[in-house]
Backbone bond lengths (Angstrom), bond angles and torsions (degrees), N, CA, C in turn:
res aa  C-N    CA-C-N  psi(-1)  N-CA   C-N-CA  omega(-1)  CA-C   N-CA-C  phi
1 X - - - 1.466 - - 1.528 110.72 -
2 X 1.346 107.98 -58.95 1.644 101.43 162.50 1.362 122.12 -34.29
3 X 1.219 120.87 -49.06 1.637 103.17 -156.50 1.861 101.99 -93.09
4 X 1.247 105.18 -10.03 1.650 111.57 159.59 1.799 105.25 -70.28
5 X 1.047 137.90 -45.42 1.516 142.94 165.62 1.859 97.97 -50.84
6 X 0.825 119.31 -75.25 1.580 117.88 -172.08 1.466 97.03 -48.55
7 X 0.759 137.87 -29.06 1.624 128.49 -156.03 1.723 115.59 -145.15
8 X 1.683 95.46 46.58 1.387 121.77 -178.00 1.326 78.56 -71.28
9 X 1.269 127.17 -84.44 1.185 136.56 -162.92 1.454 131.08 -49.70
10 X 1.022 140.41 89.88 1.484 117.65 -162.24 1.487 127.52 -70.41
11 X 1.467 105.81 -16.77 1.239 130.21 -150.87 1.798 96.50 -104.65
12 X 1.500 112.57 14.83 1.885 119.48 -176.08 1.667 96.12 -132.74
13 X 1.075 120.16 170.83 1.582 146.13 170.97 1.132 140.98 159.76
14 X 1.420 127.79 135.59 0.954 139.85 176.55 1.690 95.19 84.11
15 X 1.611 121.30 -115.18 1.404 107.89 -133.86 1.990 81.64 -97.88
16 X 1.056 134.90 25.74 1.484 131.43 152.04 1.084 106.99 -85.38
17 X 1.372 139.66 -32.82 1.347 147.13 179.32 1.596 103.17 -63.89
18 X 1.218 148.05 -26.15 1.306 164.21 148.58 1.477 100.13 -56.69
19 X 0.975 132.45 -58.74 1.605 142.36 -173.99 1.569 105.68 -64.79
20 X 1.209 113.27 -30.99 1.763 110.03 160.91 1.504 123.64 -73.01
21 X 1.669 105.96 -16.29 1.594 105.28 -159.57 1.557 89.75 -95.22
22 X 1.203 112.36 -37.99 2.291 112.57 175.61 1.583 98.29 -56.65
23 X 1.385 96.52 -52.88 1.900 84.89 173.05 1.192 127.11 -31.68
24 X 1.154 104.28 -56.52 1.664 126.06 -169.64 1.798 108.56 -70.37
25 X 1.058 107.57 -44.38 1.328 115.04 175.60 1.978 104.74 -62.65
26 X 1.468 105.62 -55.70 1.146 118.06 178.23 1.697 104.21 -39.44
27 X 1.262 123.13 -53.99 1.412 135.65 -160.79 1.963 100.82 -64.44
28 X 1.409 99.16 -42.75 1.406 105.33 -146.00 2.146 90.87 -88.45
29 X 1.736 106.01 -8.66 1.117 96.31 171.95 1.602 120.87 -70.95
30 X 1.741 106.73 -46.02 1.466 144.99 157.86 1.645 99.34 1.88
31 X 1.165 82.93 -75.09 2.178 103.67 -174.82 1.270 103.48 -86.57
32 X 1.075 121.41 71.51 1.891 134.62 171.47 1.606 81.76 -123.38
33 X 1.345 111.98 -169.47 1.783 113.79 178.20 2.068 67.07 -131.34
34 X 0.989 125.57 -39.33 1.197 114.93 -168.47 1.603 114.67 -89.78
35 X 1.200 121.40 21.94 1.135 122.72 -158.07 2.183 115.18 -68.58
36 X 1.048 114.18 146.45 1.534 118.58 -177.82 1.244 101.02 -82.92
37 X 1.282 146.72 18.46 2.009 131.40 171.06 1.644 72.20 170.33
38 X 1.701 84.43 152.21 2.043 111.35 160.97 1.481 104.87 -113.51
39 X 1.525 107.52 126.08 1.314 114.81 178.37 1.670 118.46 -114.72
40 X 1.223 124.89 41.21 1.297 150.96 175.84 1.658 116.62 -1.97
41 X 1.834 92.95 -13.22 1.688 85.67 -157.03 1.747 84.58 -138.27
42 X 1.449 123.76 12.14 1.765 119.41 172.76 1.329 102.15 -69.40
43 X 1.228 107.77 -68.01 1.995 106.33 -174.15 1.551 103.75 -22.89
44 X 1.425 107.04 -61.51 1.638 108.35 -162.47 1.516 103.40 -57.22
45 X 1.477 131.00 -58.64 1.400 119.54 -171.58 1.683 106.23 -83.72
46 X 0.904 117.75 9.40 1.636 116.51 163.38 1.406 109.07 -71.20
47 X 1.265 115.65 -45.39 1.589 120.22 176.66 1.769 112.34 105.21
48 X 0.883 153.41 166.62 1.276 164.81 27.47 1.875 99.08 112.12
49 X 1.358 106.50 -34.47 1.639 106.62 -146.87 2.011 72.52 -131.80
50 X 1.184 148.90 28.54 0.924 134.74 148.96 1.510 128.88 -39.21
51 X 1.234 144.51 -27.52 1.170 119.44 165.85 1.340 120.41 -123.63
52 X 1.677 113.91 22.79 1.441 131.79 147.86 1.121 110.10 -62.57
53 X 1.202 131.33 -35.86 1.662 142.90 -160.95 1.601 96.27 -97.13
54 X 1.432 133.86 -61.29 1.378 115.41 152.94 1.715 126.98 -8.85
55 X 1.546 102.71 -93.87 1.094 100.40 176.06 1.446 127.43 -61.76
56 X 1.152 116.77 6.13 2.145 111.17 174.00 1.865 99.40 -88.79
57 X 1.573 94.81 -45.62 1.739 78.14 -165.91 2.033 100.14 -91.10
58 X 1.205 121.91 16.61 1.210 116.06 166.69 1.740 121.32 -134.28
59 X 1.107 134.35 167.66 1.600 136.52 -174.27 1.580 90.94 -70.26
60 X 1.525 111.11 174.89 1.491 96.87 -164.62 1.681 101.19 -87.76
61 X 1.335 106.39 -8.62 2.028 109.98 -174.54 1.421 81.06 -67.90
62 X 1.204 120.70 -92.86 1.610 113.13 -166.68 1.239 123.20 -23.30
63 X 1.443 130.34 -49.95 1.132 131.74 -166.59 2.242 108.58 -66.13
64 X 1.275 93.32 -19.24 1.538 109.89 -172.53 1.581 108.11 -96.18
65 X 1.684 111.75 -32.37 1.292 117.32 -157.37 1.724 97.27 -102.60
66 X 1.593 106.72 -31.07 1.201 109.79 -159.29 1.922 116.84 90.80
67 X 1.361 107.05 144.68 1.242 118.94 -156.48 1.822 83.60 -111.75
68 X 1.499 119.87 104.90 1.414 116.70 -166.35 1.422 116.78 -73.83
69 X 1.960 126.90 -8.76 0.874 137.17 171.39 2.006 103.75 -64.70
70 X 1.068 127.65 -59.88 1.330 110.15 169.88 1.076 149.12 -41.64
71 X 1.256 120.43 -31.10 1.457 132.97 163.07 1.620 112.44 -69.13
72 X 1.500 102.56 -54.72 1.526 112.77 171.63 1.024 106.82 -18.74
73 X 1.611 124.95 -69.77 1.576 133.45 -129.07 1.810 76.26 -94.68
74 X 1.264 116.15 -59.69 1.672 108.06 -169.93 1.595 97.87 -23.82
75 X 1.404 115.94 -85.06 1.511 133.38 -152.27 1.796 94.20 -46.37
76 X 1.380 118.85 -37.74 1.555 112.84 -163.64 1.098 107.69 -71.60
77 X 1.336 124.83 -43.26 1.951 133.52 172.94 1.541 111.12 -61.63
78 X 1.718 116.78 -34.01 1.276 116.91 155.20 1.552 128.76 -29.85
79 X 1.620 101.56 -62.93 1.343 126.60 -156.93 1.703 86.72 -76.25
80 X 1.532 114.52 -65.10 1.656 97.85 -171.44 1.487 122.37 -57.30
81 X 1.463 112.57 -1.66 1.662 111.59 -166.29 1.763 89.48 -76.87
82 X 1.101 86.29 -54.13 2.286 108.69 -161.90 1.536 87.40 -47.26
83 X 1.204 130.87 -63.18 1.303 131.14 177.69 1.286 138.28 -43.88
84 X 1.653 107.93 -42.43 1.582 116.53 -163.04 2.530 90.96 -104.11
85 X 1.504 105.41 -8.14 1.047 89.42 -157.60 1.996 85.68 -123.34
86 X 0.835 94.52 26.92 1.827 113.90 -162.69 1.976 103.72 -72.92
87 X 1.061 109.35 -12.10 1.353 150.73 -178.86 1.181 125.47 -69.02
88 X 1.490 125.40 95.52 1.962 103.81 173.74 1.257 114.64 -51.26
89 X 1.385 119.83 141.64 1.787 143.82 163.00 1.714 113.27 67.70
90 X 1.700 99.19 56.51 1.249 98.43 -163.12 1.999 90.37 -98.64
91 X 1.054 106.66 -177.89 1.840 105.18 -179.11 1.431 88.28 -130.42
92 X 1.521 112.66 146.01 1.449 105.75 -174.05 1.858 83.38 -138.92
93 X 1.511 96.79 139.64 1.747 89.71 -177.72 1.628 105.98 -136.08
94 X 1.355 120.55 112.30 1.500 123.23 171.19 1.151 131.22 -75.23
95 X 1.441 115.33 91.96 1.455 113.96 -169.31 1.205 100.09 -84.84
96 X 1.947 115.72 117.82 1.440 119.27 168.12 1.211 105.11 93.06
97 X 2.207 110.30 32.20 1.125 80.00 -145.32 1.828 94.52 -117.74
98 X 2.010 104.32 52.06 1.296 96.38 152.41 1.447 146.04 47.44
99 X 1.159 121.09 -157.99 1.425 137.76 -164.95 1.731 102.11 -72.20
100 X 1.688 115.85 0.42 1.458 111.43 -157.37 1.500 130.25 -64.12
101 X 0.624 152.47 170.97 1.872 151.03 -152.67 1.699 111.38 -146.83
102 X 1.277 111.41 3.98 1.632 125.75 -160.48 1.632 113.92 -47.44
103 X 1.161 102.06 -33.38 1.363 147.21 -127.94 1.577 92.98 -93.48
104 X 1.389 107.65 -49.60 1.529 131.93 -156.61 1.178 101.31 -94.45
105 X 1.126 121.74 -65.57 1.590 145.33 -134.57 1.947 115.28 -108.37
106 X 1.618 102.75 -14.40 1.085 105.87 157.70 1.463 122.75 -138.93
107 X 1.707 99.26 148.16 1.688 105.42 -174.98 1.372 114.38 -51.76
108 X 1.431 127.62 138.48 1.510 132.46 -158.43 1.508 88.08 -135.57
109 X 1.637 127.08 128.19 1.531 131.74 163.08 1.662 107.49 -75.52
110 X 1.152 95.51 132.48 1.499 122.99 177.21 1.699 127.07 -21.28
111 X 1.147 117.86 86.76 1.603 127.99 -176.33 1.488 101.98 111.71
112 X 1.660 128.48 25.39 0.979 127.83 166.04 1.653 109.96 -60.79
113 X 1.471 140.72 149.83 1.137 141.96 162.05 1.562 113.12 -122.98
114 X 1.184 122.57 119.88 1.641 120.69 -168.19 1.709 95.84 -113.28
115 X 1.084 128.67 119.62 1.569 140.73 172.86 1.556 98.77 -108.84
116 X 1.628 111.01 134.73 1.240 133.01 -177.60 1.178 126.79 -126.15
117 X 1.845 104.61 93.34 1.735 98.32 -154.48 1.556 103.12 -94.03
118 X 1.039 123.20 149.39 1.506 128.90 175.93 1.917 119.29 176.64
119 X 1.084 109.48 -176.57 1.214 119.63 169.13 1.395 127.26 -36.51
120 X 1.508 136.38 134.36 1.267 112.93 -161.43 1.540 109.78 -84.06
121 X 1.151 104.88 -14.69 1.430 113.94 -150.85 1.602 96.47 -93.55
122 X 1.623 135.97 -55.48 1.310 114.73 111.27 1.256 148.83 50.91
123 X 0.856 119.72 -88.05 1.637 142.73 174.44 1.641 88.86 -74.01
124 X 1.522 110.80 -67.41 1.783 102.83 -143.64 1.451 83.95 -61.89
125 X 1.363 132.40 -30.29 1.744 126.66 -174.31 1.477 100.08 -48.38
126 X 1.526 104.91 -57.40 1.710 97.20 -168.65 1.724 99.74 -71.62
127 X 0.797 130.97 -30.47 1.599 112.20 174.85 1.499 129.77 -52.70
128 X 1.503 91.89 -36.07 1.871 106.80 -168.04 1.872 95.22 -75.33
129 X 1.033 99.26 -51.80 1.663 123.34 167.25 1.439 101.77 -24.64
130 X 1.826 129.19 -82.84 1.055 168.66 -101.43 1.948 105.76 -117.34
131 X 1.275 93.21 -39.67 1.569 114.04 -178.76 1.830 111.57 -85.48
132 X 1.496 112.85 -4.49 1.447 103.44 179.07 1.542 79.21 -93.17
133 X 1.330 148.99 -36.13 1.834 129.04 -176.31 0.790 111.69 -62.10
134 X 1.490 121.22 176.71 1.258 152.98 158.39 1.302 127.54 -68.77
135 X 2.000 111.00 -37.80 1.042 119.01 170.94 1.970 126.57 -45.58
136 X 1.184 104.56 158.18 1.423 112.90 -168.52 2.010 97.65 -134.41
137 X 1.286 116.01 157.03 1.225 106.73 166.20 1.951 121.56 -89.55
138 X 1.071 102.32 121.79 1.711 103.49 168.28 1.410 115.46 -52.93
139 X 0.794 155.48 43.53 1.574 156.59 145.58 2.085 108.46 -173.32
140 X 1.022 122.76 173.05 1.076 137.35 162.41 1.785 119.19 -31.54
141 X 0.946 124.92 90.11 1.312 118.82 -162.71 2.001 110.61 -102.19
142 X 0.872 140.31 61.57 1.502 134.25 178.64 1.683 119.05 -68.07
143 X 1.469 109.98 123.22 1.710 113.86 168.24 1.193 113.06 -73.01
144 X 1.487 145.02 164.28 1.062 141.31 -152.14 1.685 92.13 -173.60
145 X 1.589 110.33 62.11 1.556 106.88 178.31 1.522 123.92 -63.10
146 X 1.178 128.95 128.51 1.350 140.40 -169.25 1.439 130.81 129.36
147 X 1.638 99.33 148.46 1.587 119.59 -139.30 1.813 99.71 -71.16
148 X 1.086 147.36 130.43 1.112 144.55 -174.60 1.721 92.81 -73.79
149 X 1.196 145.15 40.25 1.889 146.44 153.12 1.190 70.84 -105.92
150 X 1.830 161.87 -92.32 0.869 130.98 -108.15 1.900 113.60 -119.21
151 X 1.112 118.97 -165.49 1.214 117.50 -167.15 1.629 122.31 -64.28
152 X 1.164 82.92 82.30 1.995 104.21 -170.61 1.598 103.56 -66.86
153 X 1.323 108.02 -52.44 1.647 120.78 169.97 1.580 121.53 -4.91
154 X 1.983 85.13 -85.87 1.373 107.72 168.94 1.221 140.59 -28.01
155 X 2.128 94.16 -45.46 1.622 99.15 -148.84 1.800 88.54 -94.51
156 X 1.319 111.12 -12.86 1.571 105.92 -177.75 1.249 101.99 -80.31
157 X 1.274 146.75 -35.42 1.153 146.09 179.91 2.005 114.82 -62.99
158 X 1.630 93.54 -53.53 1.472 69.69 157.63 1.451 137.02 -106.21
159 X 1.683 101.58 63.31 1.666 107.42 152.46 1.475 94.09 -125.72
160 X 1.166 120.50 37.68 1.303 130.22 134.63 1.885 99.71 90.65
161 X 1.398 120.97 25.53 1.202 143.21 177.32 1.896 87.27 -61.25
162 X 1.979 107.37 139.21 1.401 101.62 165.47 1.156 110.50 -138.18
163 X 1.679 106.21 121.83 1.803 109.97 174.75 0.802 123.31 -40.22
164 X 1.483 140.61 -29.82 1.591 134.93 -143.86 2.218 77.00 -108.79
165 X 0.774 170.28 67.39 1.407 167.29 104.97 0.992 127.05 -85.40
166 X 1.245 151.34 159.10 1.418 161.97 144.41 1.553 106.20 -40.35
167 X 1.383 107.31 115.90 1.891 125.39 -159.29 1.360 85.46 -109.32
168 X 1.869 129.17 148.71 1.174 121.32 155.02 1.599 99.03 -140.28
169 X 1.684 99.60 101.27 1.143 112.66 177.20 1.465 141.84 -64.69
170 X 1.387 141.71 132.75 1.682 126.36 -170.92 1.493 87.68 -139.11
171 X 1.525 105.91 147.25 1.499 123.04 168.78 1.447 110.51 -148.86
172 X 1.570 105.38 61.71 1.723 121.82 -170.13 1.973 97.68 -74.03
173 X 1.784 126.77 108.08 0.999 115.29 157.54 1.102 124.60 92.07
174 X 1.997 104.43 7.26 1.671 110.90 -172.88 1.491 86.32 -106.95
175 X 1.499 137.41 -47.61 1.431 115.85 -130.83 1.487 117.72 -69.28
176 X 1.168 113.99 -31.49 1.237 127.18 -164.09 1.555 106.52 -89.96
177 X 1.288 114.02 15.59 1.937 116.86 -174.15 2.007 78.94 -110.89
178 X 1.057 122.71 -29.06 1.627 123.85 -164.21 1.540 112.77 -85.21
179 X 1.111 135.00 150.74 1.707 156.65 -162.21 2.007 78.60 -64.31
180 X 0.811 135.14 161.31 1.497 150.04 157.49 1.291 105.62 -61.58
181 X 1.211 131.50 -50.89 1.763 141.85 176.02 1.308 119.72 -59.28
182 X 1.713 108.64 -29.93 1.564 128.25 171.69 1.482 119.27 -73.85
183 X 1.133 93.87 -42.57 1.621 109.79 -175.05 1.275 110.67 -61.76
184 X 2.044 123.79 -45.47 1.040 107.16 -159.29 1.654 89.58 -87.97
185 X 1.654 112.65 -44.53 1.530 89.67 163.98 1.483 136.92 2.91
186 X 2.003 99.72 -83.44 1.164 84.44 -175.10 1.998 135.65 -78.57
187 X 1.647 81.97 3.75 1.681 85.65 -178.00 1.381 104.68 -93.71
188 X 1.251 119.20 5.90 1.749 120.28 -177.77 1.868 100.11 -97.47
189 X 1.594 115.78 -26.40 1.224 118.19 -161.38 1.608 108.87 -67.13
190 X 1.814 87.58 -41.18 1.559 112.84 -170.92 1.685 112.77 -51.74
191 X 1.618 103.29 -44.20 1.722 109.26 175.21 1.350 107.30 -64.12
192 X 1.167 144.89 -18.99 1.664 165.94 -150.47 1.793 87.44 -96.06
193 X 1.398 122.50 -73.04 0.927 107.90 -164.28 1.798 115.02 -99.48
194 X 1.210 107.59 38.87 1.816 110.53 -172.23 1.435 113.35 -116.30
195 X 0.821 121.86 140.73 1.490 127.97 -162.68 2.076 108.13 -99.78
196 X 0.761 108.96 -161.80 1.737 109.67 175.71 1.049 106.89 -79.05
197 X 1.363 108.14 128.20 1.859 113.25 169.40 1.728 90.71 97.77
198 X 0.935 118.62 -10.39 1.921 90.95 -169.98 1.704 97.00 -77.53
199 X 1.482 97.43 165.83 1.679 112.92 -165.54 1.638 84.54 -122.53
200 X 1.910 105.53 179.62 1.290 95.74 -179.44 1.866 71.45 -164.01
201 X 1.739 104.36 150.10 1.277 105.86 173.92 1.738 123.16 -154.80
202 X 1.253 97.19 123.84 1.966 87.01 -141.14 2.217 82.08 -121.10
203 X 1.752 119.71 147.85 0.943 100.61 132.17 1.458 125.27 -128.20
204 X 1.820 119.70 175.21 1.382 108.78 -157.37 1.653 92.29 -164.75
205 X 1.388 113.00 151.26 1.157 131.73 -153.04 1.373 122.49 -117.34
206 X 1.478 109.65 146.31 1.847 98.85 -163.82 1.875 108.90 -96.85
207 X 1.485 101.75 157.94 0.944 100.86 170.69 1.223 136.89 -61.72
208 X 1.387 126.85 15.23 1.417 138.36 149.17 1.478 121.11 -25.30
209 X 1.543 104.93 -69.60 1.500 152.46 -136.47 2.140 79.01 -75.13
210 X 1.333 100.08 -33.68 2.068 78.99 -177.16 1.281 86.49 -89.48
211 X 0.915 158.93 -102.89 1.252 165.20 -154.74 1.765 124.00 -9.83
212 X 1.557 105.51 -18.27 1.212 89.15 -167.57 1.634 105.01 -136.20
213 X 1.851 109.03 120.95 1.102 109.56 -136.99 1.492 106.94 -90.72
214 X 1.245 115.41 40.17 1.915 120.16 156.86 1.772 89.89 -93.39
215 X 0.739 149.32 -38.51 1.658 144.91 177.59 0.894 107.16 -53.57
216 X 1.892 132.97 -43.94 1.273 114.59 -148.82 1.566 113.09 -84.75
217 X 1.408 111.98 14.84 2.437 105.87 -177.21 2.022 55.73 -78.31
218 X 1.302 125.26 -78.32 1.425 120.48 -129.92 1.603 114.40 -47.83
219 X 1.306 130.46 -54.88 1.364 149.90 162.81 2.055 106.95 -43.53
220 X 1.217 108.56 -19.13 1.621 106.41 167.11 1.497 122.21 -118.78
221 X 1.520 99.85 9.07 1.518 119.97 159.10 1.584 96.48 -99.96
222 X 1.101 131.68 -24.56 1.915 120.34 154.67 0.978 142.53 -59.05
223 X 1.408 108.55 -39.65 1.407 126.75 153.29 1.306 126.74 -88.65
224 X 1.439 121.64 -5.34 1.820 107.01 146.44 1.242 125.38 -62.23
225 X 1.315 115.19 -35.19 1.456 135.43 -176.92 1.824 107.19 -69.39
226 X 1.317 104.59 -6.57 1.649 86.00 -168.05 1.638 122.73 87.41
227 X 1.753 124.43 -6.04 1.032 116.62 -168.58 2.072 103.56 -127.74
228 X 1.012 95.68 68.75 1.822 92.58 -166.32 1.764 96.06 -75.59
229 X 1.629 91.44 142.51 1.649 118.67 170.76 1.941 97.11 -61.39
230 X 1.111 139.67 115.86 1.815 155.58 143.09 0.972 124.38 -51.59
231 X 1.357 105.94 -63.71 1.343 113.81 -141.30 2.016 111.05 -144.04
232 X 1.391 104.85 106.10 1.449 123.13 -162.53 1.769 101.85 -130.59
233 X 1.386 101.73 132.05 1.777 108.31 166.75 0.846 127.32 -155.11
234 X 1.838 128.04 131.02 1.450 143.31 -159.34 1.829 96.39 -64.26
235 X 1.285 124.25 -22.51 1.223 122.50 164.21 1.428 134.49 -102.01
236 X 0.995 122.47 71.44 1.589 127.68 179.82 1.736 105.50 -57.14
237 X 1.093 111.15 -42.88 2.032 94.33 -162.95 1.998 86.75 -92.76
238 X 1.155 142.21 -1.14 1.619 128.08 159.54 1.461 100.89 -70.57
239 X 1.970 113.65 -43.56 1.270 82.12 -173.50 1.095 132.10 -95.91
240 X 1.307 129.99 6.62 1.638 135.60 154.34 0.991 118.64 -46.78
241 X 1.590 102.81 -43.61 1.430 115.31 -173.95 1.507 129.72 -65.62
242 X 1.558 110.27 -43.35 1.311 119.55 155.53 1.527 132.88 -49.20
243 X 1.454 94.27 -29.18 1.586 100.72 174.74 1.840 109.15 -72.02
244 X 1.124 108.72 -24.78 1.584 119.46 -174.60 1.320 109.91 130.80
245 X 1.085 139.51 -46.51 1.068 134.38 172.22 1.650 143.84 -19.74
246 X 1.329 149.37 92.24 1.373 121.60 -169.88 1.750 105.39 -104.27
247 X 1.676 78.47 127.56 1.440 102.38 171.67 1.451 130.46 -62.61
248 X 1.380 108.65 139.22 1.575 112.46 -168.86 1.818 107.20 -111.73
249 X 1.487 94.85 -45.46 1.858 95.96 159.05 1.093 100.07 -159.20
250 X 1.580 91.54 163.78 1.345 109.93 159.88 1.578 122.84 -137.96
251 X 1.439 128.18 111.99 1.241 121.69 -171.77 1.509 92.32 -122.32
252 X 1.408 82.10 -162.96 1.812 109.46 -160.69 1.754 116.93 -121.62
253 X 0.949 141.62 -169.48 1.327 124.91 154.14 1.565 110.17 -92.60
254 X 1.103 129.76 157.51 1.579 127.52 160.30 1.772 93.49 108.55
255 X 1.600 119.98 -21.06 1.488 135.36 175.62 1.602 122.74 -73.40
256 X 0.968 116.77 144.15 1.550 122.85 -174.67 1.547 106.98 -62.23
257 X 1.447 104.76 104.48 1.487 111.25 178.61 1.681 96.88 102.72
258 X 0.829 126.02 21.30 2.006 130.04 159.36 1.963 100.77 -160.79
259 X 1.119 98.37 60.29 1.753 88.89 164.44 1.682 98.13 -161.78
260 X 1.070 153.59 -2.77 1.360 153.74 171.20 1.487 100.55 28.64
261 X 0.886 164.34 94.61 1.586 159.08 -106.75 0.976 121.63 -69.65
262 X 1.424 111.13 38.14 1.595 132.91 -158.75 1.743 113.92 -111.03
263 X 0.901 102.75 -35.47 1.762 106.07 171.35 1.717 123.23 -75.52
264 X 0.765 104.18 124.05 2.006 123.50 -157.89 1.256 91.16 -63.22
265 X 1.219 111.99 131.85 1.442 115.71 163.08 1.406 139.21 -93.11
266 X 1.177 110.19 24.87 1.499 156.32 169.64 1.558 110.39 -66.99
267 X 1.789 101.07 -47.41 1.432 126.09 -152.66 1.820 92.63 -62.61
268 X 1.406 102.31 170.76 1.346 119.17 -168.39 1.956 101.99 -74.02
269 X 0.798 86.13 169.03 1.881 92.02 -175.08 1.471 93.03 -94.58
270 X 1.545 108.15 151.84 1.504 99.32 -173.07 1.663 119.32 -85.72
271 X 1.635 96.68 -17.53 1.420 106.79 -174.82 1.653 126.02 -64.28
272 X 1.656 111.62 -5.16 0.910 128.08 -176.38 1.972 132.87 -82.07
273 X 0.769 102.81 95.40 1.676 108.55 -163.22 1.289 123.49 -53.20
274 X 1.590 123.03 118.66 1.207 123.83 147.69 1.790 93.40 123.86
275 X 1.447 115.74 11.43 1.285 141.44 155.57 1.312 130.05 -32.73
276 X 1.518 152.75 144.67 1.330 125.86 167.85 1.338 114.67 -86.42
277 X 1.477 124.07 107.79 1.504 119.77 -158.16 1.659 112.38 -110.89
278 X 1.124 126.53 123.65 1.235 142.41 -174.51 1.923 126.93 -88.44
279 X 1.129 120.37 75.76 1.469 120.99 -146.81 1.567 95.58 -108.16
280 X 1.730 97.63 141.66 1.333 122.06 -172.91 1.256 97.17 -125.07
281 X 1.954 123.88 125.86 1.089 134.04 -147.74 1.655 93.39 -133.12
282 X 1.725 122.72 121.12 1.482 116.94 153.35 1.251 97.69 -121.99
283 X 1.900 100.06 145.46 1.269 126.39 167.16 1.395 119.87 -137.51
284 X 1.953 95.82 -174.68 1.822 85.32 -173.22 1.333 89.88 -156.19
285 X 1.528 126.35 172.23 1.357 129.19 -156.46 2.170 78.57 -77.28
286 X 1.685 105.50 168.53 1.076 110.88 -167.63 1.811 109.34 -92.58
């Protein structure tokens, strides 16, 4: 039954099949009475099999209770967007950036342009998806189909993306699906094409997370799907940094300024080594 759920779609695979399950999570945050963001339009691109897909890539408490790291990170990329893009005629570009709703669902200042680079196949899902609503996007919204291995550069440029502006970068949920060599790639390309003032905001995961074998049903429910976790590092702000980037923070969920009173206090202490650690990275040109 699972692998009929993964492959409702014929026309998705591998790491879009992941991009339905944040949906789904996204949706199931929606209908909290306490919920951290309204996502009006996840249910719909979650699909049909929304809380089949819950419970496959989570234990069934999570899948019922909710996994509080997802929402977390939603609301935190929220908060840095409103901030870093708070700005008339800012360009905001989602690398990887999926099943996302940004577009729709939050207020955008006037001559904002949001470009959405990803998979082609992807995109036309969320379009076909996207076109039975009503909804419309609040600012300028451009797709930008294509695989971040190949010439991503190009194809953003001609949807009329401009280097010389204020860039406000997001990479919510890609880095760690990418080769280590890819990743910094594409976070080295991004400083390449950003002008003064652009921000950049990525999160990424430590090498804990293989190592420790309550993870591994979850990490071989990634790779049934076609979408396996790569690429993990005990240093998140070296490696931003190496890419060019200078880092402004880096926290965690359950941390002052990433927990909205939502992270269990049950949860493991962070100071503790060899943990599965989940890191949320803002930066800014240097």
């Amino acid at each position: 039954m699972t692998e009929g759920i993964l492959n409702s779609d014929h026309k998705l695979g591998g790491v879009a099949q992941t991009a339905r399950w944040t949906a789904a999570s996204r949706a199931r945050e929606s209908r909290r009475p306490d919920r951290l963001f309204d996502d009006p339009l996840a249910a719909l691109l979650a699909g049909p099999h929304a809380a089949a897909l819950l419970r496959h890539f989570h234990t069934s408490r999570a899948a019922d209770e909710g996994n509080p790291f997802l929402p977390i990170r939603t609301r935190w990329f929220d908060d840095f967007l409103r901030a870093k893009a708070g700005k008339t005629g800012h360009q905001v570009v989602g690398l990887g950036a999926g099943l996302d709703t940004r577009a729709h669902r939050l207020d955008w200042p006037d001559g904002t342009v949001i470009f959405e680079v990803d998979q082609a196949a992807l995109l036309a899902y969320k379009k076909e998806r996207l076109s039975t609503s009503a909804s419309v996007p609040r600012c300028d919204c451009r797709t930008v189909p294509v695989n971040l291995g190949d010439d991503w550069e190009s194809a953003l440029m001609e949807q009329g993306f401009d280097p010389t502006a204020p860039t406000v970068w997001f990479a919510e949920g890609l880095l760690f699906y990418l080769p280590e060599p890819l990743a910094h790639q594409v976070v080295s390309q991004a400083v390449k094409l950003s002008a003064a003032g652009s921000g950049f905001a990525a999160d990424l995961i430590g090498t804990g997370i293989f190592r420790l074998p309550y993870i591994r049903p979850f990490l071989d429910r990634l790779n049934e799907a076609g979408s396996p976790w790569v690429f993990g590092t005990d240093d998140p702000r070296g490696f931003v940094e190496r890419c060019g980037w200078r880092v402004t923070q880096v926290t965690e969920p359950g941390r002052p300024g990433a927990d909205y009173g939502r992270w269990p206090k049950s949860a493991s202490p962070s100071n503790l080594p060899d943990l599965p650690r989940s890191y949320l990275v803002a930066a800014e040109l240097p």
